[in-house]
SEKETI-588769 format. One line per field, with one value per residue (C-alpha): residue in three letters; x, y, z. Coordinates in Angstrom, 3 decimals, decimal comma, padded with zeros to 6 digits. Example, Ala and Ser with C-alpha at 12.3 -4.5 7.8 and 13.67 -1.06 7.14 Angstrom:
// SEKETI-588769
rest = [ALA|SER]
u = [012,300|013,670]
v = [-004,500|-001,060]
w = [007,800|007,140]
//
This chain:
// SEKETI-588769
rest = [UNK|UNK|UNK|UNK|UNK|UNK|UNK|UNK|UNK|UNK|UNK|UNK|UNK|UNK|UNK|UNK|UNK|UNK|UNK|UNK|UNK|UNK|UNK|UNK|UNK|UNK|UNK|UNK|UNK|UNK|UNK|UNK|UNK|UNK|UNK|UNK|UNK|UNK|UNK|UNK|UNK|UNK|UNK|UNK|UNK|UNK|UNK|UNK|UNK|UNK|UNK|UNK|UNK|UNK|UNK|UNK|UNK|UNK|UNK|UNK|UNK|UNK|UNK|UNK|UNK|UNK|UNK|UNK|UNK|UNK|UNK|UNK|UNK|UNK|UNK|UNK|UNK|UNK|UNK|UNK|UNK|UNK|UNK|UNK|UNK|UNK|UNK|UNK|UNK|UNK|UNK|UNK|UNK|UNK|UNK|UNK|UNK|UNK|UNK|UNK|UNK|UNK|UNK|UNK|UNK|UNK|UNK|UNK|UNK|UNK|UNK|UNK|UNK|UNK|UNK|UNK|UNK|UNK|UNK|UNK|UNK|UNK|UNK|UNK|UNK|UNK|UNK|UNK|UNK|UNK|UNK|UNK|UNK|UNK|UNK|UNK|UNK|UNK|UNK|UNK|UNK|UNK|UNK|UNK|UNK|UNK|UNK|UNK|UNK|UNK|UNK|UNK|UNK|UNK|UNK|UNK|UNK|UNK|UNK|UNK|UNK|UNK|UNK|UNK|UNK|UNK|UNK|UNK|UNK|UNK|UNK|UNK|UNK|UNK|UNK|UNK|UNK|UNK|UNK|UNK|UNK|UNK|UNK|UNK|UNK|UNK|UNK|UNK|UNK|UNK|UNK|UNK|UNK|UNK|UNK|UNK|UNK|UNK|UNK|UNK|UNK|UNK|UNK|UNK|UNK|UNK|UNK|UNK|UNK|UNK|UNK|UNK|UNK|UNK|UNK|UNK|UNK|UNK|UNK|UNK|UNK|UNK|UNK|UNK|UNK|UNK|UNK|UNK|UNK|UNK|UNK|UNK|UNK|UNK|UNK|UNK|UNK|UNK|UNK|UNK|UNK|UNK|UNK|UNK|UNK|UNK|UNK|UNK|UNK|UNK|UNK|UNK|UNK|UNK|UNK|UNK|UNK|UNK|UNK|UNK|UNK|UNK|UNK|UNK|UNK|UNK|UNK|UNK|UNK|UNK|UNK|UNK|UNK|UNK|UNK|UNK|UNK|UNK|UNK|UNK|UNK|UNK|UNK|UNK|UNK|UNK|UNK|UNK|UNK|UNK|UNK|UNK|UNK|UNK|UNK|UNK|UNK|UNK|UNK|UNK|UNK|UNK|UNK|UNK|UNK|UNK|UNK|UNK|UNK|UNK|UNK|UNK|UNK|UNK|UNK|UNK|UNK|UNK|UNK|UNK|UNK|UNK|UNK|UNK|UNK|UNK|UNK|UNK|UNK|UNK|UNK|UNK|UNK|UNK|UNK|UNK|UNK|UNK|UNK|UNK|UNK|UNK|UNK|UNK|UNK|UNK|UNK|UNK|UNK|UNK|UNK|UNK|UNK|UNK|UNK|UNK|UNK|UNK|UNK|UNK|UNK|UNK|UNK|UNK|UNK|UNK|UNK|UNK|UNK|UNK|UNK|UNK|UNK|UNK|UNK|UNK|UNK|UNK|UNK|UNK|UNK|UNK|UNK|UNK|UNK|UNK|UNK|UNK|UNK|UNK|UNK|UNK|UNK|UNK|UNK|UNK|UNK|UNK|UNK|UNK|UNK|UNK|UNK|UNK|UNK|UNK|UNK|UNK|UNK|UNK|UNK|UNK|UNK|UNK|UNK|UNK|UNK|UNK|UNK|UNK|UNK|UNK|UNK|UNK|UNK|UNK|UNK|UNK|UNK|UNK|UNK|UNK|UNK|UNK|UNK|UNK|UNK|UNK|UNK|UNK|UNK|UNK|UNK|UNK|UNK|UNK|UNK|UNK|UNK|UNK|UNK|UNK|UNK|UNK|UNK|UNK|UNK|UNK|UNK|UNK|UNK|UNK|UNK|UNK|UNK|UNK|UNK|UNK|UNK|UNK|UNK|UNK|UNK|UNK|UNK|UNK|UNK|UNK|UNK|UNK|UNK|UNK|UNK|UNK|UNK|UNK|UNK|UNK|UNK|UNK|UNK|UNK|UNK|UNK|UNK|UNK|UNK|UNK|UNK|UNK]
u = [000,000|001,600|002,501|-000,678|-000,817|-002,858|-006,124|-006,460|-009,193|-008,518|-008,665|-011,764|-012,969|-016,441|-016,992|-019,500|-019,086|-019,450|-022,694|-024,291|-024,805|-022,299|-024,339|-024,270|-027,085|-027,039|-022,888|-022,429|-019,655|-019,448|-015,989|-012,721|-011,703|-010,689|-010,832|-012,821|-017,762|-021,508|-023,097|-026,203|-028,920|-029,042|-027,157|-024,751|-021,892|-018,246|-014,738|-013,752|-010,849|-009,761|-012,346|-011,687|-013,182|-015,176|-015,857|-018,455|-019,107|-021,747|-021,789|-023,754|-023,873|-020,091|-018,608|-016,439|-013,267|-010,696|-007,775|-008,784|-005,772|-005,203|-004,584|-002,896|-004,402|-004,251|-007,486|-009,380|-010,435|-009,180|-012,234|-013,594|-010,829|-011,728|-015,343|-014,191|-012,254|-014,869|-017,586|-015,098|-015,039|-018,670|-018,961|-016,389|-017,784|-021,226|-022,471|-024,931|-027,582|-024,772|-023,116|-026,483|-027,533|-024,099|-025,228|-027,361|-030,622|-029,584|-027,053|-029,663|-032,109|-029,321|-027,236|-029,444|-028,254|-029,240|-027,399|-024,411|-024,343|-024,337|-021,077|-019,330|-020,123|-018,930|-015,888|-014,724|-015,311|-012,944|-010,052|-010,333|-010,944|-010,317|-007,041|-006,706|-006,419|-003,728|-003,958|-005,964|-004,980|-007,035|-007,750|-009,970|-012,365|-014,159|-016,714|-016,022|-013,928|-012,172|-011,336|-008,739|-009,206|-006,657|-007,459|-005,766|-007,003|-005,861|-005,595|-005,448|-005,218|-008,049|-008,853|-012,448|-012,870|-015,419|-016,648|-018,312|-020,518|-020,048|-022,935|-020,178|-023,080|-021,424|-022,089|-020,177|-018,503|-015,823|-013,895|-010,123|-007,219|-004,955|-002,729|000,468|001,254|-000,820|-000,165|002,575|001,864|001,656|004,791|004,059|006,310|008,635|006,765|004,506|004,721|002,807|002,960|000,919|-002,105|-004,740|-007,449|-010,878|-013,326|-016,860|-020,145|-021,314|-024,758|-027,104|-029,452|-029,456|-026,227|-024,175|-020,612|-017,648|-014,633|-012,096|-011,260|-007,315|-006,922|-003,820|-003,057|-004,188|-005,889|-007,432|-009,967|-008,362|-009,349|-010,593|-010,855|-013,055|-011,572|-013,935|-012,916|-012,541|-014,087|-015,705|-016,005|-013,141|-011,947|-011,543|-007,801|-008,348|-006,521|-005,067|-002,234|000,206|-000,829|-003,233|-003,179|-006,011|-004,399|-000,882|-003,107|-004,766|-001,680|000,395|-002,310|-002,791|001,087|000,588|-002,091|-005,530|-007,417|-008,909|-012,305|-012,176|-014,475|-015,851|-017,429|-021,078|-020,496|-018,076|-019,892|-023,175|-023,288|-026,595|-028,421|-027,822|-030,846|-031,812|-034,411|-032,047|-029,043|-032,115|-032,135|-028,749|-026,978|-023,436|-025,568|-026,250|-022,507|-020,848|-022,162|-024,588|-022,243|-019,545|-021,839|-022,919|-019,409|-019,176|-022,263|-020,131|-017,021|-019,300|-020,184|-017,009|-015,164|-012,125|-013,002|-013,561|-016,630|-015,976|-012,904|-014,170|-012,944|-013,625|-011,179|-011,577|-009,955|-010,700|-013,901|-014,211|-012,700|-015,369|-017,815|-016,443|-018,631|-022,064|-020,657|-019,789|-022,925|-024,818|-023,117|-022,128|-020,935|-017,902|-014,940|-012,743|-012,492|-009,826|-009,243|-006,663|-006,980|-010,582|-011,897|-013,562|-014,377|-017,493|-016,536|-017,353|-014,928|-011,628|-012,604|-012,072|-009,115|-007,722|-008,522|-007,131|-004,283|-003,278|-003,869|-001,078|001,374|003,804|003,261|000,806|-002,403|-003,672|-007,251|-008,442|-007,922|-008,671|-012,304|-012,411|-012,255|-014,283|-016,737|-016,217|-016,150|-019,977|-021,122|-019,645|-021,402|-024,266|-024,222|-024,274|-027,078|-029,923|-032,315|-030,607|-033,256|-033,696|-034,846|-031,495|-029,713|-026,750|-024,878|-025,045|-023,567|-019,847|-018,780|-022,488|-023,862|-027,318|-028,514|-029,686|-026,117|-025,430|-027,898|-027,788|-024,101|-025,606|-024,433|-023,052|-019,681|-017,689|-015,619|-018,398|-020,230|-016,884|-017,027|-020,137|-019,303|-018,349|-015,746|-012,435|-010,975|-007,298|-006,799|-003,880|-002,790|000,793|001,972|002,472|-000,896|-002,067|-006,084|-006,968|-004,622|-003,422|-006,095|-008,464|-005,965|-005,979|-010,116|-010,264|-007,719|-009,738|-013,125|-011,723|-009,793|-012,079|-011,588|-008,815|-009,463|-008,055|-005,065|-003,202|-000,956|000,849|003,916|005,638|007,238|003,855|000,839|-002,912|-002,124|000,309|002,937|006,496|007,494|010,165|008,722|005,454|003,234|001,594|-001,065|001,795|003,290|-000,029|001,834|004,705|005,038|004,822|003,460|001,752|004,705|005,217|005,182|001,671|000,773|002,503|000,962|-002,548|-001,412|-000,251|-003,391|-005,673|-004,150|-004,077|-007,466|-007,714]
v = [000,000|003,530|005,888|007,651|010,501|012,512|014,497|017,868|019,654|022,268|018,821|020,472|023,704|023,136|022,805|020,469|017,205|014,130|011,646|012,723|014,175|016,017|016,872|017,907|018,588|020,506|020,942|021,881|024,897|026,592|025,156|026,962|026,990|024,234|023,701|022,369|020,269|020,655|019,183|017,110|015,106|015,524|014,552|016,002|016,789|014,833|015,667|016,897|017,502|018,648|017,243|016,190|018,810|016,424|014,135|013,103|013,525|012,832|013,129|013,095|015,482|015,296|018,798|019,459|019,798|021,609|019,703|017,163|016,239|012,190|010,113|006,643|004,009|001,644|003,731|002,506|-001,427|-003,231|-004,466|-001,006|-000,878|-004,296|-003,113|-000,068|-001,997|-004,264|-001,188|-000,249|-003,785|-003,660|-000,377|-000,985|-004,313|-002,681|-004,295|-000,863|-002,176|-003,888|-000,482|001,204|-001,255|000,016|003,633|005,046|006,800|010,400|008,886|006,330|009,317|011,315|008,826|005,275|002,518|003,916|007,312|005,669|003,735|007,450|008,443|004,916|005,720|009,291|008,614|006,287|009,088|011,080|008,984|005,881|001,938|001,008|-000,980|-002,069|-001,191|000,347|000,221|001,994|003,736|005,362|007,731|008,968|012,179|012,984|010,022|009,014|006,536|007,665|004,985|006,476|003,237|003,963|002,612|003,383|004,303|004,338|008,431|008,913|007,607|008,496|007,810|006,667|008,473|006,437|008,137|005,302|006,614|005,177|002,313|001,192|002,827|004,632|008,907|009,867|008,947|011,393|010,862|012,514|013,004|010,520|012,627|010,954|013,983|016,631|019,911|021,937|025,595|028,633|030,716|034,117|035,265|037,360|040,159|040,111|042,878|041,790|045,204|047,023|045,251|044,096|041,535|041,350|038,545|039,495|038,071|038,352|037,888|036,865|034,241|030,774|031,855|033,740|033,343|033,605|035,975|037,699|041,426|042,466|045,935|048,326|050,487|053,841|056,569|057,638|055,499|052,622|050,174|046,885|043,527|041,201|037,405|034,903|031,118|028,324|025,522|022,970|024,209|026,002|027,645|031,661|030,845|028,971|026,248|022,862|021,345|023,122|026,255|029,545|031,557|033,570|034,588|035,519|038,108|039,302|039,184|040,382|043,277|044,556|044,905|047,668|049,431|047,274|045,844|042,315|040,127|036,780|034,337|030,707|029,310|028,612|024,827|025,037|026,811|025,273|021,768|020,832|023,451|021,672|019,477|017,261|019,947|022,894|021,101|020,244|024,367|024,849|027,278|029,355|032,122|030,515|028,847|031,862|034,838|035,819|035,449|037,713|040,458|040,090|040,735|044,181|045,504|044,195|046,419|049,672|049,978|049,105|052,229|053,008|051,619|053,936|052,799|053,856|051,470|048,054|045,244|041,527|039,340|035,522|032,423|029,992|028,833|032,871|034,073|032,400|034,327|037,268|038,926|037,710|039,252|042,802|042,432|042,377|045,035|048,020|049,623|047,509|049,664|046,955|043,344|040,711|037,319|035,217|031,757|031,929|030,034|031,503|028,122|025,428|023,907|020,491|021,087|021,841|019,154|016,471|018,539|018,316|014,306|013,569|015,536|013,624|010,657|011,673|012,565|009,530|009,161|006,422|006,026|003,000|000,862|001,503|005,172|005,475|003,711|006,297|008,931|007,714|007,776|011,571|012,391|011,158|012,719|016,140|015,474|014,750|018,530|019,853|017,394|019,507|017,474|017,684|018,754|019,440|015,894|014,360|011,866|013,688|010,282|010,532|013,777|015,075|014,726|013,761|017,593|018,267|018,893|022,372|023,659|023,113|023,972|027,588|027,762|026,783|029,661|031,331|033,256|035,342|036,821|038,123|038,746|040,969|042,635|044,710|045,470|049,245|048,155|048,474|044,508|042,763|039,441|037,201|034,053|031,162|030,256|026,642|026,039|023,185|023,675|026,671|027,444|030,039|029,021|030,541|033,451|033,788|033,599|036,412|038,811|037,736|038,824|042,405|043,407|046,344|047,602|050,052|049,385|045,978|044,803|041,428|039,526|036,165|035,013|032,164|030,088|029,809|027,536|027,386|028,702|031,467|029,891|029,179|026,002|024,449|022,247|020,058|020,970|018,103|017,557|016,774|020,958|021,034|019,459|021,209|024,492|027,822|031,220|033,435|035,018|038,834|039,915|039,184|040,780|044,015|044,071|043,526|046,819|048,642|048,566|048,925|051,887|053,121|053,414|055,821]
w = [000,000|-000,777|001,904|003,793|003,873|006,478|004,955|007,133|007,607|004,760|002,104|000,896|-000,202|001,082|004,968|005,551|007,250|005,091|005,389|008,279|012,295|013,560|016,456|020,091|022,756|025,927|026,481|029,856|028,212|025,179|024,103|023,340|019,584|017,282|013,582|009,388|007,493|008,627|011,260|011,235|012,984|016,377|019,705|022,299|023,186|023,885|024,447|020,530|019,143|015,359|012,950|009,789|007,321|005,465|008,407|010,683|014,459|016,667|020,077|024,011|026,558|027,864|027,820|025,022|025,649|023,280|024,413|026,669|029,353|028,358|031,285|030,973|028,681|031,588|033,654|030,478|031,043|027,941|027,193|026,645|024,108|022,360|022,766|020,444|017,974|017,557|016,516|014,259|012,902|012,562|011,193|008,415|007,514|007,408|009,837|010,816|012,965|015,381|015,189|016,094|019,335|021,028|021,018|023,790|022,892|022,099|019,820|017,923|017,112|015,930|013,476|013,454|010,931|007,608|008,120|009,535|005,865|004,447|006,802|005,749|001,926|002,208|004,722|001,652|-001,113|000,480|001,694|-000,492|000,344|003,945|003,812|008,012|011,584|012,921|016,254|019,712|022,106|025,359|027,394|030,317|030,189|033,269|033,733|029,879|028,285|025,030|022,834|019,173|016,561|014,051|010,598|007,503|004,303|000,524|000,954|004,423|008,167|010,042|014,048|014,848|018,305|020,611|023,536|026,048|028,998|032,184|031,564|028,569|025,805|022,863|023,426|021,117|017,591|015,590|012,587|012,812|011,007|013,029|015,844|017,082|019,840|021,372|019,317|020,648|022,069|019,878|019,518|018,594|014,823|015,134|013,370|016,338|018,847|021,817|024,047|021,351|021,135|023,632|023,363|024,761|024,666|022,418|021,392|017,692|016,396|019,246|019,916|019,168|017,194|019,007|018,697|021,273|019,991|020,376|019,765|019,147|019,725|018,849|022,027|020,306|021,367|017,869|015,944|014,248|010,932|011,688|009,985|009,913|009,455|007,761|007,671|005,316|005,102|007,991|011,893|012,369|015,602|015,554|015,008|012,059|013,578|011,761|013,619|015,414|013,079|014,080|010,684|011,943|014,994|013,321|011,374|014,514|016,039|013,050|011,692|015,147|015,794|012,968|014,138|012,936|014,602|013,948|014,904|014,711|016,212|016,463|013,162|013,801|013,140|015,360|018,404|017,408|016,201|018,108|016,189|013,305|013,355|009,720|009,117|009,333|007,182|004,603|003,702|005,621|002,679|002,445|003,800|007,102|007,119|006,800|005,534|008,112|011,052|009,262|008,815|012,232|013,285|011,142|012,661|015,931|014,981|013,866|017,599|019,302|020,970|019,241|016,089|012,882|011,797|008,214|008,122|008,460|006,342|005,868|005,014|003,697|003,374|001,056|001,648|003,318|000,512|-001,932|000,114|000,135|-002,783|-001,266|002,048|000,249|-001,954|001,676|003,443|000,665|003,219|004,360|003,526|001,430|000,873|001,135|-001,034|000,652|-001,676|-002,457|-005,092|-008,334|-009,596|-008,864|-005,465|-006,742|-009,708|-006,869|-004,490|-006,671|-008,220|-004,515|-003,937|-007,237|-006,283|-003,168|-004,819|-007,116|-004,998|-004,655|-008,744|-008,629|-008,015|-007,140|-008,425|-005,085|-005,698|-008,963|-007,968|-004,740|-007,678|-009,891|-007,454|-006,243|-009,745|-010,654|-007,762|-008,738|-012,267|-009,769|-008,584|-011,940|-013,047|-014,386|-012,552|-009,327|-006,437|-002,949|-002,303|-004,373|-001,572|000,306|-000,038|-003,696|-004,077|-003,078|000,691|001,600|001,393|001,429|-002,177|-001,164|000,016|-003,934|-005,527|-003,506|-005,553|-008,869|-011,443|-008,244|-009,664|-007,770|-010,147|-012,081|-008,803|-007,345|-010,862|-009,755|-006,024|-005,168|-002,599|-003,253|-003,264|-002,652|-003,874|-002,389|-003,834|-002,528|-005,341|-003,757|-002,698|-004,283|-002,871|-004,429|-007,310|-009,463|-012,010|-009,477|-009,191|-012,550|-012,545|-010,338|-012,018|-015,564|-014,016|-012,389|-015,141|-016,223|-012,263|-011,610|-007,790|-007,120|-006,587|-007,035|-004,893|-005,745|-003,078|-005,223|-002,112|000,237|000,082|001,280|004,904|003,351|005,335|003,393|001,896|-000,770|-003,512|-004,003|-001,319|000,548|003,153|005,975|005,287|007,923|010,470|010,677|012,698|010,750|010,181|007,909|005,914|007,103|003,593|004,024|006,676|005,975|002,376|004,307|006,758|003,749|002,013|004,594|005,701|002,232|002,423|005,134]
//
């Protein structure tokens, strides 16, 4: 079998978790960040950690908890571990019903046997055939067990987190990239200046939605420019954050050592997956996803003190970035808008452009693979199927998305869409950034031509997280330490303040 490789969360361009639930009820905290998929069906709430960005989780009424201190695999019985390798077993055999019976009743409503087909089908489509097991490990959470099966696929290894209750019922169920070590702590760039800034914690929108963020403010006394970060794809954190990396916060960090400040703030998959009942995901659209909350967070910054309320900005990243003209279209009054690797293609033509990608990488790809794309690739012909309609199967369409997400996108351009906004807009493309390309980059600069008001940035050497690398960029660049290049960050100043 050829060398795994690990799928991150930033694998797709859409954020929406694969088959179905990714659900949580009644957490006893609103959870600290984490990162990239959509929720559905409905359950509660278990120790979490990263999710895969096209994955599934579903989950019981254990706090979450954003790094959950591991205690040694010897407090969990053994037979809780053999209990876990054997759903596993089941599961990937297909063997749904014995899957369901070991789940305790918040879990059965939420994901019964059928759906759980839907997550196997779509947990395939994304990281190929299932090749073995790979080994468990433990830990214990409060009054849970916490069982990591490692199996390996043709594309990727992935850990099948099992959270077991004290009666020894399954309360929660995630799908992970696989994580050898706990992530190390954040170490500021150098371009960071911490004794000019502050931060403050903030609430955006309100409601059932309301978000947990955080405010970075310059030490000024005069009004200052803010921005506005908007995330890619599947329930990221307000850092943004995939391994040991926090892109979101080196901009905060990085912007507000120059005199901006910067919003970011908890994805609303993220914050909220029990909200995401089957009857919201059925009309569950980019709009909810992400463009709501990031206008919420400009009307937010228009009534903070010490923020010039004619100098607020949004800024997105890839799956953000897409969004970006819907969000200016929305709010005409937002200052400027920022592109950092958004796409400008159909986001069922650059997910399979990604998966057959990886595939690629060691210079073969496999019959496994090759079926795995195959696969992806009829349901992306799916989404462009005239006769594609609300009631079209999530499982038969790409990473198990409800039909309506798409079809909100269908003829959705936003090139041509930027083309008519009155803000001013910067677009910012790596050059090694093998997710969204410089095809898009070129798709944007092809669209805004005619405008005298935008402005173009490609940086050869850094990929999808702006962060520098040498040759072929692969999933595992995600694991290594790094930080959003200061070029970056002080041609995002530059301009900003250009537009004073």
């Amino acid at each position: 079998m050829k060398t795994l490789v690990r799928l991150s969360w930033l694998l797709c361009a859409v954020s929406l978790l694969a088959a179905c639930a990714q659900a949580t009820v009644s957490p006893q905290a609103n959870p600290p960040p984490l990162p990239t998929g959509i929720p559905q069906a409905t359950a509660t709430q278990a120790p979490s950690s990263t999710p895969l960005a096209t994955a599934t989780q579903v989950a019981t009424d254990a706090p979450q908890a954003a790094t959950p201190t591991p205690t040694a695999s010897a407090a969990v019985p053994p037979e809780r571990i053999a209990q876990a390798q054997a759903i596993a077993d089941q599961f990937l055999e297909g063997d749904f019903a014995a899957v369901e019976a070991t789940f305790d009743a918040t879990m059965a409503s939420a994901l019964p046997a059928d759906k759980l087909k839907e997550v196997r089908q779509g947990l395939e489509a994304q990281v190929g055939a299932f090749a073995r097991q790979a080994g468990a490990r433990a830990e214990k959470y409060q009054q849970y067990d916490v069982v990591y099966v490692t199996l390996e696929f043709a594309l990727a290894a992935i850990d099948m987190k099992i959270v077991f209750d004290p009666a020894g019922q399954v309360a929660g169920l995630f799908f992970q990239p696989t994580q050898s070590a706990p992530p190390a702590a954040y170490v500021p760039p150098a371009y960071v200046r911490a004794e000019t800034f502050r931060e403050q914690d903030v609430t955006v929108g309100g409601g059932k939605w309301a978000l947990s963020g955080t405010l970075t403010l310059p030490l000024s006394d005069g009004l200052t420019p803010a921005v506005v970060l908007v995330h890619g794809s599947g329930p990221n954190d307000r850092d943004e954050t995939i391994g040991p990396n926090k892109p979101f916060r080196d901009l905060a960090w990085g912007l507000a050592s120059r005199g901006i400040a910067v919003l970011r703030y908890e994805k609303r998959t993220r914050q909220h997956p029990a909200q995401f009942t089957a009857d919201v995901l059925a009309t569950l659209t980019l709009k909810e996803e992400t463009v709501d909350d990031a206008l919420a967070a400009v009307a937010l910054l228009r009534q903070t003190a010490g923020i010039d309320p004619a100098r607020v900005y949004v800024l997105g990243h890839s799956l953000g970035g897409y969004a970006i003209p819907r969000i200016g279209l929305a709010d005409p009054q937002i200052a400027g808008l920022i592109v950092l690797a958004g796409p400008t293609r159909p986001l069922e033509e650059i997910t399979l452009e990604q998966v057959t990608y990886i595939a690629g990488l060691d210079g073969t790809v496999t019959a496994d693979e090759q079926a795995s794309l195959d696969a992806l690739g009829a349901q992306a012909a799916r989404v462009q199927d005239p006769n594609l309609s609300a009631a079209s199967p999530a499982a038969d369409l790409p990473l198990g998305i409800p039909a309506n997400y798409w079809l909100d996108l269908r003829g959705y351009d936003p090139g041509e869409v930027a083309r008519g906004l009155s803000q001013p807009l910067l677009i910012l493309q790596g050059g090694r950034d093998y997710q969204v390309t410089t095809v898009d980059f070129e798709g944007w600069k092809a669209a805004l031509a005619s405008r005298s008001d935008v402005e173009f940035r490609l940086y050869p050497d850094l990929n999808h997280l702006f962060m520098v690398g040498e040759g072929k960029a692969t999933p595992a660049e995600y694991d290594r330490a790094g930080h959003v290049a200061e070029p970056v960050i002080a041609d995002l100043a530059q301009w900003i303040e250009a537009g004073r």
